[in-house]
C-alpha positions as CSV (number, residue, x, y, z in Angstrom):
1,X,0.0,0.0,0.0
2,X,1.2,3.4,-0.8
3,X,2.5,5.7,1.5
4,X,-0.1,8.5,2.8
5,X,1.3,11.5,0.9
6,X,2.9,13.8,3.8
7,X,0.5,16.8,3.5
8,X,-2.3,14.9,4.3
9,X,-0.5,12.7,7.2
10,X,0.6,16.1,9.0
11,X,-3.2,17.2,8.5
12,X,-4.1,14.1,10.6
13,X,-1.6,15.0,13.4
14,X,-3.3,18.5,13.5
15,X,-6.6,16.5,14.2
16,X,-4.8,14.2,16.7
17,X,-3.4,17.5,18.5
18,X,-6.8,18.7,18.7
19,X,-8.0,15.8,20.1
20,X,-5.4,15.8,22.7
21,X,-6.0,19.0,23.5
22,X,-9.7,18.1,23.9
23,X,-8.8,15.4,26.4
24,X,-6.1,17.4,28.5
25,X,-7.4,20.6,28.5
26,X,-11.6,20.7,27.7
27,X,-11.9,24.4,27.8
28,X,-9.8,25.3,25.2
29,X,-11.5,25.9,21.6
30,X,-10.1,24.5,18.6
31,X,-10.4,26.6,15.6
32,X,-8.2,25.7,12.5
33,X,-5.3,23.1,11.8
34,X,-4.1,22.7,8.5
35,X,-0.6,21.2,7.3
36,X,2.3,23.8,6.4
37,X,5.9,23.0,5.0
38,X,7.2,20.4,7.2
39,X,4.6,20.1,9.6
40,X,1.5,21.8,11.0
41,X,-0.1,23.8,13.6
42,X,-3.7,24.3,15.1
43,X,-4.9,27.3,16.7
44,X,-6.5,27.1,19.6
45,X,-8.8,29.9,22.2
46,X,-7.5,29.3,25.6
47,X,-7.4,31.8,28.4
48,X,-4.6,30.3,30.4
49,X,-1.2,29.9,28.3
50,X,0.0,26.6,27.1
51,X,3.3,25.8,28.8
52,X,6.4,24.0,27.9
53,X,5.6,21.1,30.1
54,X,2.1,21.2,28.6
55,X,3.1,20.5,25.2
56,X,5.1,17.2,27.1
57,X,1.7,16.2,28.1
58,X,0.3,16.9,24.7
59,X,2.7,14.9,23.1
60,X,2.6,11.9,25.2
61,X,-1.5,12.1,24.6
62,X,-0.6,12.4,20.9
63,X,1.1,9.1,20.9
64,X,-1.1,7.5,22.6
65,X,-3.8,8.2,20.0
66,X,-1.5,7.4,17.3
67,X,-0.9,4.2,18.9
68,X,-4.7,3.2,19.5
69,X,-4.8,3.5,15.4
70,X,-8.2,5.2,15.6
71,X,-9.6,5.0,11.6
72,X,-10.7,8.6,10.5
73,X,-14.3,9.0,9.1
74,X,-16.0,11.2,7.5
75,X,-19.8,12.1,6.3
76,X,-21.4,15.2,5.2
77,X,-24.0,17.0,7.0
78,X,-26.2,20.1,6.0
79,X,-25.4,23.6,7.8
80,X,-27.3,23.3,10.1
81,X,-26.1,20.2,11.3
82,X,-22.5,21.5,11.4
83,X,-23.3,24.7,13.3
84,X,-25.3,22.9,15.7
85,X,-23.1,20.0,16.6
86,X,-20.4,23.1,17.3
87,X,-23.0,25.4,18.7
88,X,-20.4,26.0,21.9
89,X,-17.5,26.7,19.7
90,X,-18.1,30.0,17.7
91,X,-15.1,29.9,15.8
92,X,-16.2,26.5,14.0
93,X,-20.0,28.4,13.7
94,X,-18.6,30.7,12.1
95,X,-16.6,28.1,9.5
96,X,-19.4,26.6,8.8
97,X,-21.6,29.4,8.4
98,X,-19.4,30.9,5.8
99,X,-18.6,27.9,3.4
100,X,-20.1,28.6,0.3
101,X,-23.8,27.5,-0.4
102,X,-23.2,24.1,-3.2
103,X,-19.8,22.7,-1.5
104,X,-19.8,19.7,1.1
105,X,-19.9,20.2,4.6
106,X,-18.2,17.3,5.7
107,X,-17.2,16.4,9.6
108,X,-14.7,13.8,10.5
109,X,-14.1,11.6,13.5
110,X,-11.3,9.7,15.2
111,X,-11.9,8.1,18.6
112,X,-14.2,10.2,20.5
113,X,-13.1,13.8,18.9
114,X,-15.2,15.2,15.5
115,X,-13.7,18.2,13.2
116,X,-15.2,20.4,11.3
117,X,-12.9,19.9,7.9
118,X,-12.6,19.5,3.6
119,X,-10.8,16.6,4.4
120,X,-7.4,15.5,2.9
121,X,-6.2,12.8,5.7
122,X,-4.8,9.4,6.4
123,X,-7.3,6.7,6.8
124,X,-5.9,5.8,10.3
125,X,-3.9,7.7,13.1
126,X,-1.6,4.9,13.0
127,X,0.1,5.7,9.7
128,X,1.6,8.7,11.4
129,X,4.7,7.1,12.6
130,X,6.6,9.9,14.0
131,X,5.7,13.4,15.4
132,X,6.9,16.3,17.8
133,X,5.6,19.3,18.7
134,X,8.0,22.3,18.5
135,X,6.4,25.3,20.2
136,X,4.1,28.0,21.0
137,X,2.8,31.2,19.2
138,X,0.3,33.8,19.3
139,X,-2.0,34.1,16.3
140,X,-4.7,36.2,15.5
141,X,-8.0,35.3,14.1
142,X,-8.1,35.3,10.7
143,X,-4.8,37.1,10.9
144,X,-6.1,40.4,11.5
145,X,-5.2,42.0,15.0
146,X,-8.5,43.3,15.5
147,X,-9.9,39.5,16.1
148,X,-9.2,37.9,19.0
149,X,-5.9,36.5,19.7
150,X,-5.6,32.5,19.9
151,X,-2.6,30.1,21.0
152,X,-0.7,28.2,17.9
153,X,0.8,25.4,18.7
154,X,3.2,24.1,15.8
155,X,4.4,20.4,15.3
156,X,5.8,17.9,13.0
157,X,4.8,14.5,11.8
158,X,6.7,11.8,9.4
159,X,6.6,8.5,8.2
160,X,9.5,7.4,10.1
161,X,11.1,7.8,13.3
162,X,13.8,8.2,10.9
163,X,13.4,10.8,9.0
164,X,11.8,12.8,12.0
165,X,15.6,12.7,13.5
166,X,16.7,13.9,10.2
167,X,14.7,16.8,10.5
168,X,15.8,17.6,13.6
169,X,18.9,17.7,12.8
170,X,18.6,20.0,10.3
171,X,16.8,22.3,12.5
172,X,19.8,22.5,15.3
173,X,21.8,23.3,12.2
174,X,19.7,25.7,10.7
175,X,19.7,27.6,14.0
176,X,23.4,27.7,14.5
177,X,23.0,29.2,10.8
178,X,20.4,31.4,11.1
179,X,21.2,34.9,9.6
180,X,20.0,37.0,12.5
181,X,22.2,35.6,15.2
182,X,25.3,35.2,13.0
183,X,24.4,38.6,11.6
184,X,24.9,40.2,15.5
185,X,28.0,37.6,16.3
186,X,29.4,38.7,13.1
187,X,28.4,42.3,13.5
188,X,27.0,42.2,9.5
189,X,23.9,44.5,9.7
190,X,20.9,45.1,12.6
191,X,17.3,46.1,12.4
192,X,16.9,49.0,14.3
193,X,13.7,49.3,16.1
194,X,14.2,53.1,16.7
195,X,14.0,53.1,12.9
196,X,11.4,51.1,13.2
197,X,10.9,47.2,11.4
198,X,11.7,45.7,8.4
199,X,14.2,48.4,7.8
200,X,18.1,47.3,7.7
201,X,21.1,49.0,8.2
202,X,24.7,47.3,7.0
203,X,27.5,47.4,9.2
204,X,30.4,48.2,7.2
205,X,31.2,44.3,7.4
206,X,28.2,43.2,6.1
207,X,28.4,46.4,3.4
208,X,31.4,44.7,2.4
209,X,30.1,41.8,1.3
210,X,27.0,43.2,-0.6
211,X,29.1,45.6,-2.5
212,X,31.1,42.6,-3.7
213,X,28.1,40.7,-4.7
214,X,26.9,44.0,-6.7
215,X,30.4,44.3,-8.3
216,X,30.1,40.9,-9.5
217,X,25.8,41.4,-10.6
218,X,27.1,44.5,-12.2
219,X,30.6,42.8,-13.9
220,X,28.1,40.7,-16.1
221,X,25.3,43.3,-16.9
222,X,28.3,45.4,-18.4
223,X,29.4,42.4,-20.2
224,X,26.2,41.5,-21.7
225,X,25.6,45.6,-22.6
226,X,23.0,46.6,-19.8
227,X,22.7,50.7,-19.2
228,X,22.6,51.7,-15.4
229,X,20.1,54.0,-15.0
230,X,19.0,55.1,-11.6
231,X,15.0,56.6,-10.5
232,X,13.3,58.2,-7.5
233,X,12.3,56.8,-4.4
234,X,8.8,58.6,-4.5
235,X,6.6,59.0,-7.4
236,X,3.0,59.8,-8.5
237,X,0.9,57.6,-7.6
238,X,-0.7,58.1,-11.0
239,X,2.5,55.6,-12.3
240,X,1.1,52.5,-10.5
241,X,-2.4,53.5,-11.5
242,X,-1.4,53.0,-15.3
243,X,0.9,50.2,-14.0
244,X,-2.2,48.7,-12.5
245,X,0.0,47.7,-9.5
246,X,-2.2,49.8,-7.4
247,X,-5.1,47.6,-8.2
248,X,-3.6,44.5,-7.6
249,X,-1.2,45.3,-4.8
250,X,-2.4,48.8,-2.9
251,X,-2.4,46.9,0.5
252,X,1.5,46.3,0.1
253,X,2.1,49.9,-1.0
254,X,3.4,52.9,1.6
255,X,1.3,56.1,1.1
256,X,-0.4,57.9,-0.1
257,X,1.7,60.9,0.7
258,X,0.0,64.5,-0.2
259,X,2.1,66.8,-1.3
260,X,0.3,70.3,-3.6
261,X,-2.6,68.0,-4.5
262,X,-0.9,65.5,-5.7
263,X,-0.6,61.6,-4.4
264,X,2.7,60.2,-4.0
265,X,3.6,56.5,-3.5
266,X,7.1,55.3,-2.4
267,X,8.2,53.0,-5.0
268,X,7.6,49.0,-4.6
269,X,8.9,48.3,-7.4
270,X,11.3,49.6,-10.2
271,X,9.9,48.8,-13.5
272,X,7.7,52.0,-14.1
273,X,10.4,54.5,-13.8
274,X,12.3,52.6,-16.3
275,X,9.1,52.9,-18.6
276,X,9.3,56.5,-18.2
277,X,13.0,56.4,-19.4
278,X,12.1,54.4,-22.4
279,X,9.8,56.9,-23.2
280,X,11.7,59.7,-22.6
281,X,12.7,59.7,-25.9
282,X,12.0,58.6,-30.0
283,X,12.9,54.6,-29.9
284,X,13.6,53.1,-33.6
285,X,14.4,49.3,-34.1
286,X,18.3,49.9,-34.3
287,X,18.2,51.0,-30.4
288,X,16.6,47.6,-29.9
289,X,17.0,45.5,-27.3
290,X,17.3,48.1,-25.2
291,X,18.8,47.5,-21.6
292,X,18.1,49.2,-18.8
293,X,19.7,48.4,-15.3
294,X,19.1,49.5,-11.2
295,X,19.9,48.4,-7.6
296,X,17.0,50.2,-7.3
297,X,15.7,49.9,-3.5
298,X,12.2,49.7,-3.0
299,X,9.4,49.7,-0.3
300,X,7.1,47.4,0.4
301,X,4.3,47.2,3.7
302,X,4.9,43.8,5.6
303,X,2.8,43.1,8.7
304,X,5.1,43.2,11.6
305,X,4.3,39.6,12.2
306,X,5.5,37.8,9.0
307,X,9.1,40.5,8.9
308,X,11.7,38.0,9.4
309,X,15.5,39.2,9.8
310,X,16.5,40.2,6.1
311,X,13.9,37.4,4.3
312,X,11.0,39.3,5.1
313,X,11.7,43.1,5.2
314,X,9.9,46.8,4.1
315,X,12.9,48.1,2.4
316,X,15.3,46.3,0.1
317,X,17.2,46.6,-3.0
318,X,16.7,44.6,-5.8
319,X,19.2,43.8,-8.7
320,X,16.8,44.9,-11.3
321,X,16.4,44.6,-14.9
322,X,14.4,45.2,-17.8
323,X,14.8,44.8,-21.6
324,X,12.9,46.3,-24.2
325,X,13.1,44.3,-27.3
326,X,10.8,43.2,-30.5
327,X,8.9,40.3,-30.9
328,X,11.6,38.4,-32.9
329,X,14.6,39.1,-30.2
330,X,12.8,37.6,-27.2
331,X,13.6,34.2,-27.3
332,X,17.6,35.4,-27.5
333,X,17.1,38.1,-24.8
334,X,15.1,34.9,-22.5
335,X,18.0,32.8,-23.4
336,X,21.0,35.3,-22.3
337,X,19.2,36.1,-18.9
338,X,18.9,32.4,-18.4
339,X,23.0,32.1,-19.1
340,X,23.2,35.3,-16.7
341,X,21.5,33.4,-13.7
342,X,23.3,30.6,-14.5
343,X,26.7,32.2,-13.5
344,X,25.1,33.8,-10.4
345,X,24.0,30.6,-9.0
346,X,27.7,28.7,-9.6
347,X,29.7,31.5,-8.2
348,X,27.7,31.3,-4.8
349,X,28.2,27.5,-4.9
350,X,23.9,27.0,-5.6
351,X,24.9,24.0,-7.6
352,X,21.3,22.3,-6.4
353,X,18.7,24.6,-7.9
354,X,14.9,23.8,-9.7
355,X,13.3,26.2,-12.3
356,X,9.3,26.8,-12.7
357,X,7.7,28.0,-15.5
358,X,4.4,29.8,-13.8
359,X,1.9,30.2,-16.3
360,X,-1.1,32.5,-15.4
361,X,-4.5,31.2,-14.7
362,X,-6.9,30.4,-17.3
363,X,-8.7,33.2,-16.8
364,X,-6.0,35.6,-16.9
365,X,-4.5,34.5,-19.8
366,X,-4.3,36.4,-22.9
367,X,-3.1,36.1,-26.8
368,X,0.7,36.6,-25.8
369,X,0.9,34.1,-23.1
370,X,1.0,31.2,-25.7
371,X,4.4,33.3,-26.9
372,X,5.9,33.6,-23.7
373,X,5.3,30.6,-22.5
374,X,7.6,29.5,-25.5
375,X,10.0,31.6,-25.0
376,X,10.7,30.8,-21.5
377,X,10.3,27.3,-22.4
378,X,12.9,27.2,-25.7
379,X,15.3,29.3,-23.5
380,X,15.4,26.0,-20.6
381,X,15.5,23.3,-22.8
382,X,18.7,24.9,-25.1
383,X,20.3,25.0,-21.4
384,X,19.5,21.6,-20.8
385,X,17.5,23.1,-17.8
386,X,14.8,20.6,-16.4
387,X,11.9,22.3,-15.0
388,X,8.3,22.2,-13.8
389,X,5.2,24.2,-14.5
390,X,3.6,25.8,-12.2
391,X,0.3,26.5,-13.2
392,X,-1.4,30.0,-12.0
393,X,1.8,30.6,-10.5
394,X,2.8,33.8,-13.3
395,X,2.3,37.3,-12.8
396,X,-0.4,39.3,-13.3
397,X,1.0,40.4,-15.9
398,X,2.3,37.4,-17.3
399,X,4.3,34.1,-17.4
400,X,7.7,34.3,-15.7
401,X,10.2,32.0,-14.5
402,X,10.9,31.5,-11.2
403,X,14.4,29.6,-9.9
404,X,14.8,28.0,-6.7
405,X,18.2,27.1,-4.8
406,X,18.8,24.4,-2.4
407,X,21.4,25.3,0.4
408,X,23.7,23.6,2.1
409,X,21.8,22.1,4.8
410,X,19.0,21.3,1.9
411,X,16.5,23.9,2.5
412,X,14.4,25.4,-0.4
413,X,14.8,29.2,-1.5
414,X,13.2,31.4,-3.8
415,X,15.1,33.5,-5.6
416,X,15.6,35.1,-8.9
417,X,12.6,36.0,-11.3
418,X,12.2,36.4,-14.8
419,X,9.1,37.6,-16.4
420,X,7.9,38.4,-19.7
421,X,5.3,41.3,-19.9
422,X,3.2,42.2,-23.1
423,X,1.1,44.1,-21.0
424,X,3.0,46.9,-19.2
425,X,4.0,48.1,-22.9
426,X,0.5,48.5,-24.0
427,X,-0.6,50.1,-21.1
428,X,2.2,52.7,-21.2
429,X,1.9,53.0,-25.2
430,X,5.7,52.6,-25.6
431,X,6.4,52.1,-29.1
432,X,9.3,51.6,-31.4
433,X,9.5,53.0,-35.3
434,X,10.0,49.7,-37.2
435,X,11.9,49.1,-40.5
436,X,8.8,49.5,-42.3
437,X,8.5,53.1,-40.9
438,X,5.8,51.8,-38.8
439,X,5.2,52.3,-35.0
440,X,5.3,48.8,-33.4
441,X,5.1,47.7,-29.5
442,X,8.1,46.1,-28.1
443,X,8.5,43.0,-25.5
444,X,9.3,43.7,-21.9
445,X,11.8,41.7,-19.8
446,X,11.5,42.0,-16.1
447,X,14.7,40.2,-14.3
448,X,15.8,40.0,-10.8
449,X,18.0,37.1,-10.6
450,X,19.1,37.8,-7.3
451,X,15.9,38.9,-6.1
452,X,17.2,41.2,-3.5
453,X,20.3,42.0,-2.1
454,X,18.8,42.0,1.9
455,X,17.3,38.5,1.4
456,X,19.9,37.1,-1.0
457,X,22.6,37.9,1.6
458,X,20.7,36.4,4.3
459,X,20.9,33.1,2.2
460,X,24.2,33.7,1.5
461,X,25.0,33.9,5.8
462,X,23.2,31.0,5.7
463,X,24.5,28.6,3.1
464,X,28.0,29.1,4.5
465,X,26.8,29.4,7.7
466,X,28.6,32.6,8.0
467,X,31.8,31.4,6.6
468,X,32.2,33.1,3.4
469,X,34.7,31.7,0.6
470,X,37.8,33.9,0.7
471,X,37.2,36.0,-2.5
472,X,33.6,37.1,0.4
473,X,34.7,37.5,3.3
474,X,34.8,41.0,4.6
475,X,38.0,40.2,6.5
476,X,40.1,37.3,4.5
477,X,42.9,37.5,6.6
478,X,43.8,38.8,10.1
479,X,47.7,38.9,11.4
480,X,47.9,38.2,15.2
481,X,51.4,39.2,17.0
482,X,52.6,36.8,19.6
483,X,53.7,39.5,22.0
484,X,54.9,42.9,21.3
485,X,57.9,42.3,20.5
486,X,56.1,40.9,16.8
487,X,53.8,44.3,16.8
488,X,56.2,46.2,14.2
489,X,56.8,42.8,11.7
490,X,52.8,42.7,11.6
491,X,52.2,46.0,11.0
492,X,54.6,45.4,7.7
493,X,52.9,42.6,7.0
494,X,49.6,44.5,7.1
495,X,50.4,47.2,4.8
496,X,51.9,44.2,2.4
497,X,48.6,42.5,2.7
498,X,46.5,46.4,2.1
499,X,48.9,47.1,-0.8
500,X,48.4,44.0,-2.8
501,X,44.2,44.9,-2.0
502,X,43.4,42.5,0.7
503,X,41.7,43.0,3.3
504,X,43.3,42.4,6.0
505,X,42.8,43.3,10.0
506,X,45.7,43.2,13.1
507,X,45.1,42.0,16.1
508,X,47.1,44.1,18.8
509,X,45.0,43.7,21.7
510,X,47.1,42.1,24.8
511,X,44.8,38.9,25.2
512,X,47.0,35.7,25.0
513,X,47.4,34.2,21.5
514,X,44.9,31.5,22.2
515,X,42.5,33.5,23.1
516,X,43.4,35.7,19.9
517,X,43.0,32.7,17.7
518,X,39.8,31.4,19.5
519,X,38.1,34.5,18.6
520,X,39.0,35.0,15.2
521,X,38.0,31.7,14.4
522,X,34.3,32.9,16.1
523,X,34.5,35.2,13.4
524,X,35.3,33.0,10.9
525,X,38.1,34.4,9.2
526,X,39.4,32.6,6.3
527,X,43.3,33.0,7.0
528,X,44.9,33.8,11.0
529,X,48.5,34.6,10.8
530,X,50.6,34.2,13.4
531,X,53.5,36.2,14.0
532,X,56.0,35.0,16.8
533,X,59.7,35.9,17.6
534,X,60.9,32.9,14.9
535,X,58.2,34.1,11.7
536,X,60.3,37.2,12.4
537,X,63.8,35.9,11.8
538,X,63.0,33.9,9.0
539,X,60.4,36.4,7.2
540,X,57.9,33.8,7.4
541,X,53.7,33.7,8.7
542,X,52.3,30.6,10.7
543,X,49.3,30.2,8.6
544,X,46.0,29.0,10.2
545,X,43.5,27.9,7.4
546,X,39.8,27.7,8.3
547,X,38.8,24.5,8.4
548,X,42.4,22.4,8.0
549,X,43.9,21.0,10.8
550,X,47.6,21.5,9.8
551,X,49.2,24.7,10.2
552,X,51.6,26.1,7.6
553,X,55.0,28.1,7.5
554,X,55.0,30.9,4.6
555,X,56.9,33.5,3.5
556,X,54.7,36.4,2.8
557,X,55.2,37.0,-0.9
558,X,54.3,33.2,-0.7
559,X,51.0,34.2,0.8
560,X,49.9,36.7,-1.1
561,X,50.5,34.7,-4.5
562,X,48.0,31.5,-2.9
563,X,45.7,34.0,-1.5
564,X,45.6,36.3,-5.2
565,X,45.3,33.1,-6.2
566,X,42.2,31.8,-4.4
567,X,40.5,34.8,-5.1
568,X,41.1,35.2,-8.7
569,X,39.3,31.8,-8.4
570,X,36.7,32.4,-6.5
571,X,37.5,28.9,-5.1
């Protein structure tokens, strides 16, 4: 017999935490429970907070449900029914008073405990063969902070006991990575609440690295003969009207802001103002394709509850894109954004990475899609690019493609975006005088392929886990004196290192050299060179390699060649 697909097995352990919660605690109110990424949660209404060692209880309960292998029925009832057999429980009223007149209403039972659900479960509790619950959160109802505020409880469930331990596993590491606490040990950027959230500021650590990854964004859009251009942070809020990004995403916008009678918007996005430029002047099919460039920072309303260190933020700064091109140069211009993404994602070492083709929904779908869609899909296939569709996943404007990267610790990330738009250029009237002497409407290209610089760093701190390759690191190598004696030789060494355009940092605080070396290792500094009274008499460095055991004698011109080397490499 086939496996119970997990979605619908960590559905079932929602209902089984429900039920446990029923037993344990009767006063609480369930309310929803649905499976999420690699796990589930259920909210519940309960006045008294659950507590660590309630969620021990909870657990054991759990198992002990799973064990008795209780089968889970179902049967539909009329609305009435439903809002009578919850007539103590307004929240699952309230469910089933609003579930549209036509569809099922459908309750289902295991042991002595009956949901209110659409279904989508295992047949028994018995196929859920290992589970743990995590923690506790507050959640509003419905989301919105004017309902009342519930308890979340948030678990996992697999097959095995197995691959629950795997899991687990990856958690501990994942928090030893996680951005925000490596970002404060590694003093690489802060939110400032004074400034208020979602809002970053770099430390000039953390500013080192980003510039770096711009140098290298901006090394191949000069290669491939993109123009910078750069555009205000504020403009009319007539732009997004014709956009028609204030239709379809107002409630993510800042503003209005009234200034002489006019509405302003801060910008959320870039590709408007690079409209205006296009139309700024004449454009004839010898300008054609037309590339314009930004790291243009944008701004973007987040609920304070989903902002998440630099994944989830109000301000950020996108490596943004766009093409202007006819008809007959889209399917080149798809293809050399592809080959463009593709040398992002193998300098950063995202060798594990899946591309989506999101189509729009029927409904949305006009007499270009049919072209994009090829486009996009000729451009993967000559790059011998497997991919999947994801349908009614496209813009609103159109098809894109969307690329994902696995990190080191296997985790899935969204990153850059590729879309192709027949529909901002009619809405703008941008035209190009054709070789017939015609006026013709050209193709737009909108391309982010490292989505933003604040989340794609995050990724970044957390795919090394903080150690960045040497050609990254904002400090690649730090020179440590023994005693004081050394201070003068590593001071020359320094300025060796600064001339030939390392960066380099001296340690000539009087701490003990193992504390020296403990701590530069905390900050995970590619190279620590050690200067005692005998690297002085032979011209030499004692160099300590992250990550390798055995300690090596160098000259420093010696140094500088393996280090220019493993730069240059980007090894």
């Amino acid at each position: 017999m086939p496996e119970t697909p997990l979605p619908e097995l960590r559905h079932t352990a929602a209902h089984v935490l429900a039920y446990a919660v029923q037993d344990l605690f009767p006063g609480a109110k369930p309310t929803i429970g649905p499976a999420i990424e690699n796990g589930f949660y259920y909210d519940f209404d309960r006045a008294t907070p659950f507590t660590p060692e309630d969620l021990e209880r909870l657990e054991a309960r759990m198992r002990e449900i799973v064990s008795a292998d209780y089968e889970m029925t179902g049967r539909e009832v009329s609305r009435a029914d439903a809002i009578a057999t919850f007539r103590d429980n307004p929240y699952k009223v309230e469910i089933a008073e609003q579930i549209p007149e036509g569809e099922p209403i459908t309750l289902y039972t295991i042991g002595q405990f009956t949901d209110l659900c659409r279904g989508g479960h295992a047949k028994r509790t018995g196929e859920i063969g290992a589970l743990k619950l995590q923690s506790v959160a507050g959640a509003y109802w419905h989301g919105d902070e004017h309902n009342a505020m519930l308890q979340r409880i948030y678990g996992t469930a697999w097959h095995t006991q197995r691959e629950l331990d795997e899991y687990l596993l990856q958690l501990e590491e994942a928090q030893r990575r996680d951005h925000r606490k490596l970002g404060t040990e590694l003093d690489l950027f802060s939110i400032e609440e004074d400034a208020g959230g979602g809002l970053v500021f770099w430390h000039p650590k953390g500013a080192i690295v980003r510039e770096i990854v711009e140098a290298f964004i901006r090394e191949g859009l000069r290669e491939r003969g993109y123009l910078p251009v750069i555009t205000p942070h504020v403009v009319s809020e007539r732009l997004y009207e014709i956009s028609g990004h204030l239709e379809n995403y107002a409630q993510n916008m800042f503003g209005p802001l009234e200034v002489e009678n006019q509405r302003f918007r801060l910008k959320p996005m870039n590709c408007p103002g690079h409209i205006l430029i296009y139309k700024s002047h004449l454009r004839s099919y010898r300008d054609l394709p037309l590339r314009y460039s930004e790291f243009g920072t944008v701004y973007r309303f987040e609920r304070s509850g989903v902002l998440h260190g630099l994944t989830r933020v109000r301000g950020f700064t996108q490596d943004d894109a766009h093409l202007f091109c006819m008809p007959d140069q889209l399917q080149r211009e798809f293809e050399q954004t592809v080959e463009e993404a593709l040398r992002l994602l193998r300098a950063f070492r995202f060798d594990d990475f899946a591309c989506y083709l999101s189509t729009r929904e029927p409904l949305a779908r006009g007499a270009t899609d049919d072209v994009a869609e090829t486009a996009i899909r000729n451009a993967l296939e000559r790059a011998n690019l497997p991919f999947v569709v994801d349908q009614g996943g496209g813009a609103f404007y159109g098809p894109k493609l969307d690329i994902n990267v696995r990190d080191a610790i296997g985790r899935i990330w969204q990153l850059g975006t590729v879309q192709v738009d027949f529909m901002l250029p009619e809405r703008f009237d941008l035209t190009y005088r054709g070789s017939d002497g015609r006026d013709h409407r050209p193709v737009m290209i909108h391309r982010a392929l490292a989505g933003s610089m604040e989340r794609f760093f995050g990724i970044l701190v957390e795919h090394f886990g903080g150690a960045f390759p040497v050609w990254l690191a904002p400090v690649q190598a730090v020179v440590v004196p023994i005693a004081e004696q050394q201070l003068s030789y590593a001071r020359e060494t320094l300025a060796q290192l600064h001339g030939a355009g390392f960066r380099a940092e001296i340690d000539e605080s009087n701490e003990k050299l193992g504390y020296k070396i403990r701590h530069w290792k905390t900050q995970k500094v590619p190279y620590i060179l050690v200067c005692g009274k005998q690297e002085v008499e032979d011209g030499t460095l004692n160099v300590n390699e992250r990550g390798v055991e055995e300690k090596r004698s160098l000259s420093v011109a010696s140094f500088i060649e393996e280090l220019r080397s493993t730069v240059s490499s980007r090894a």
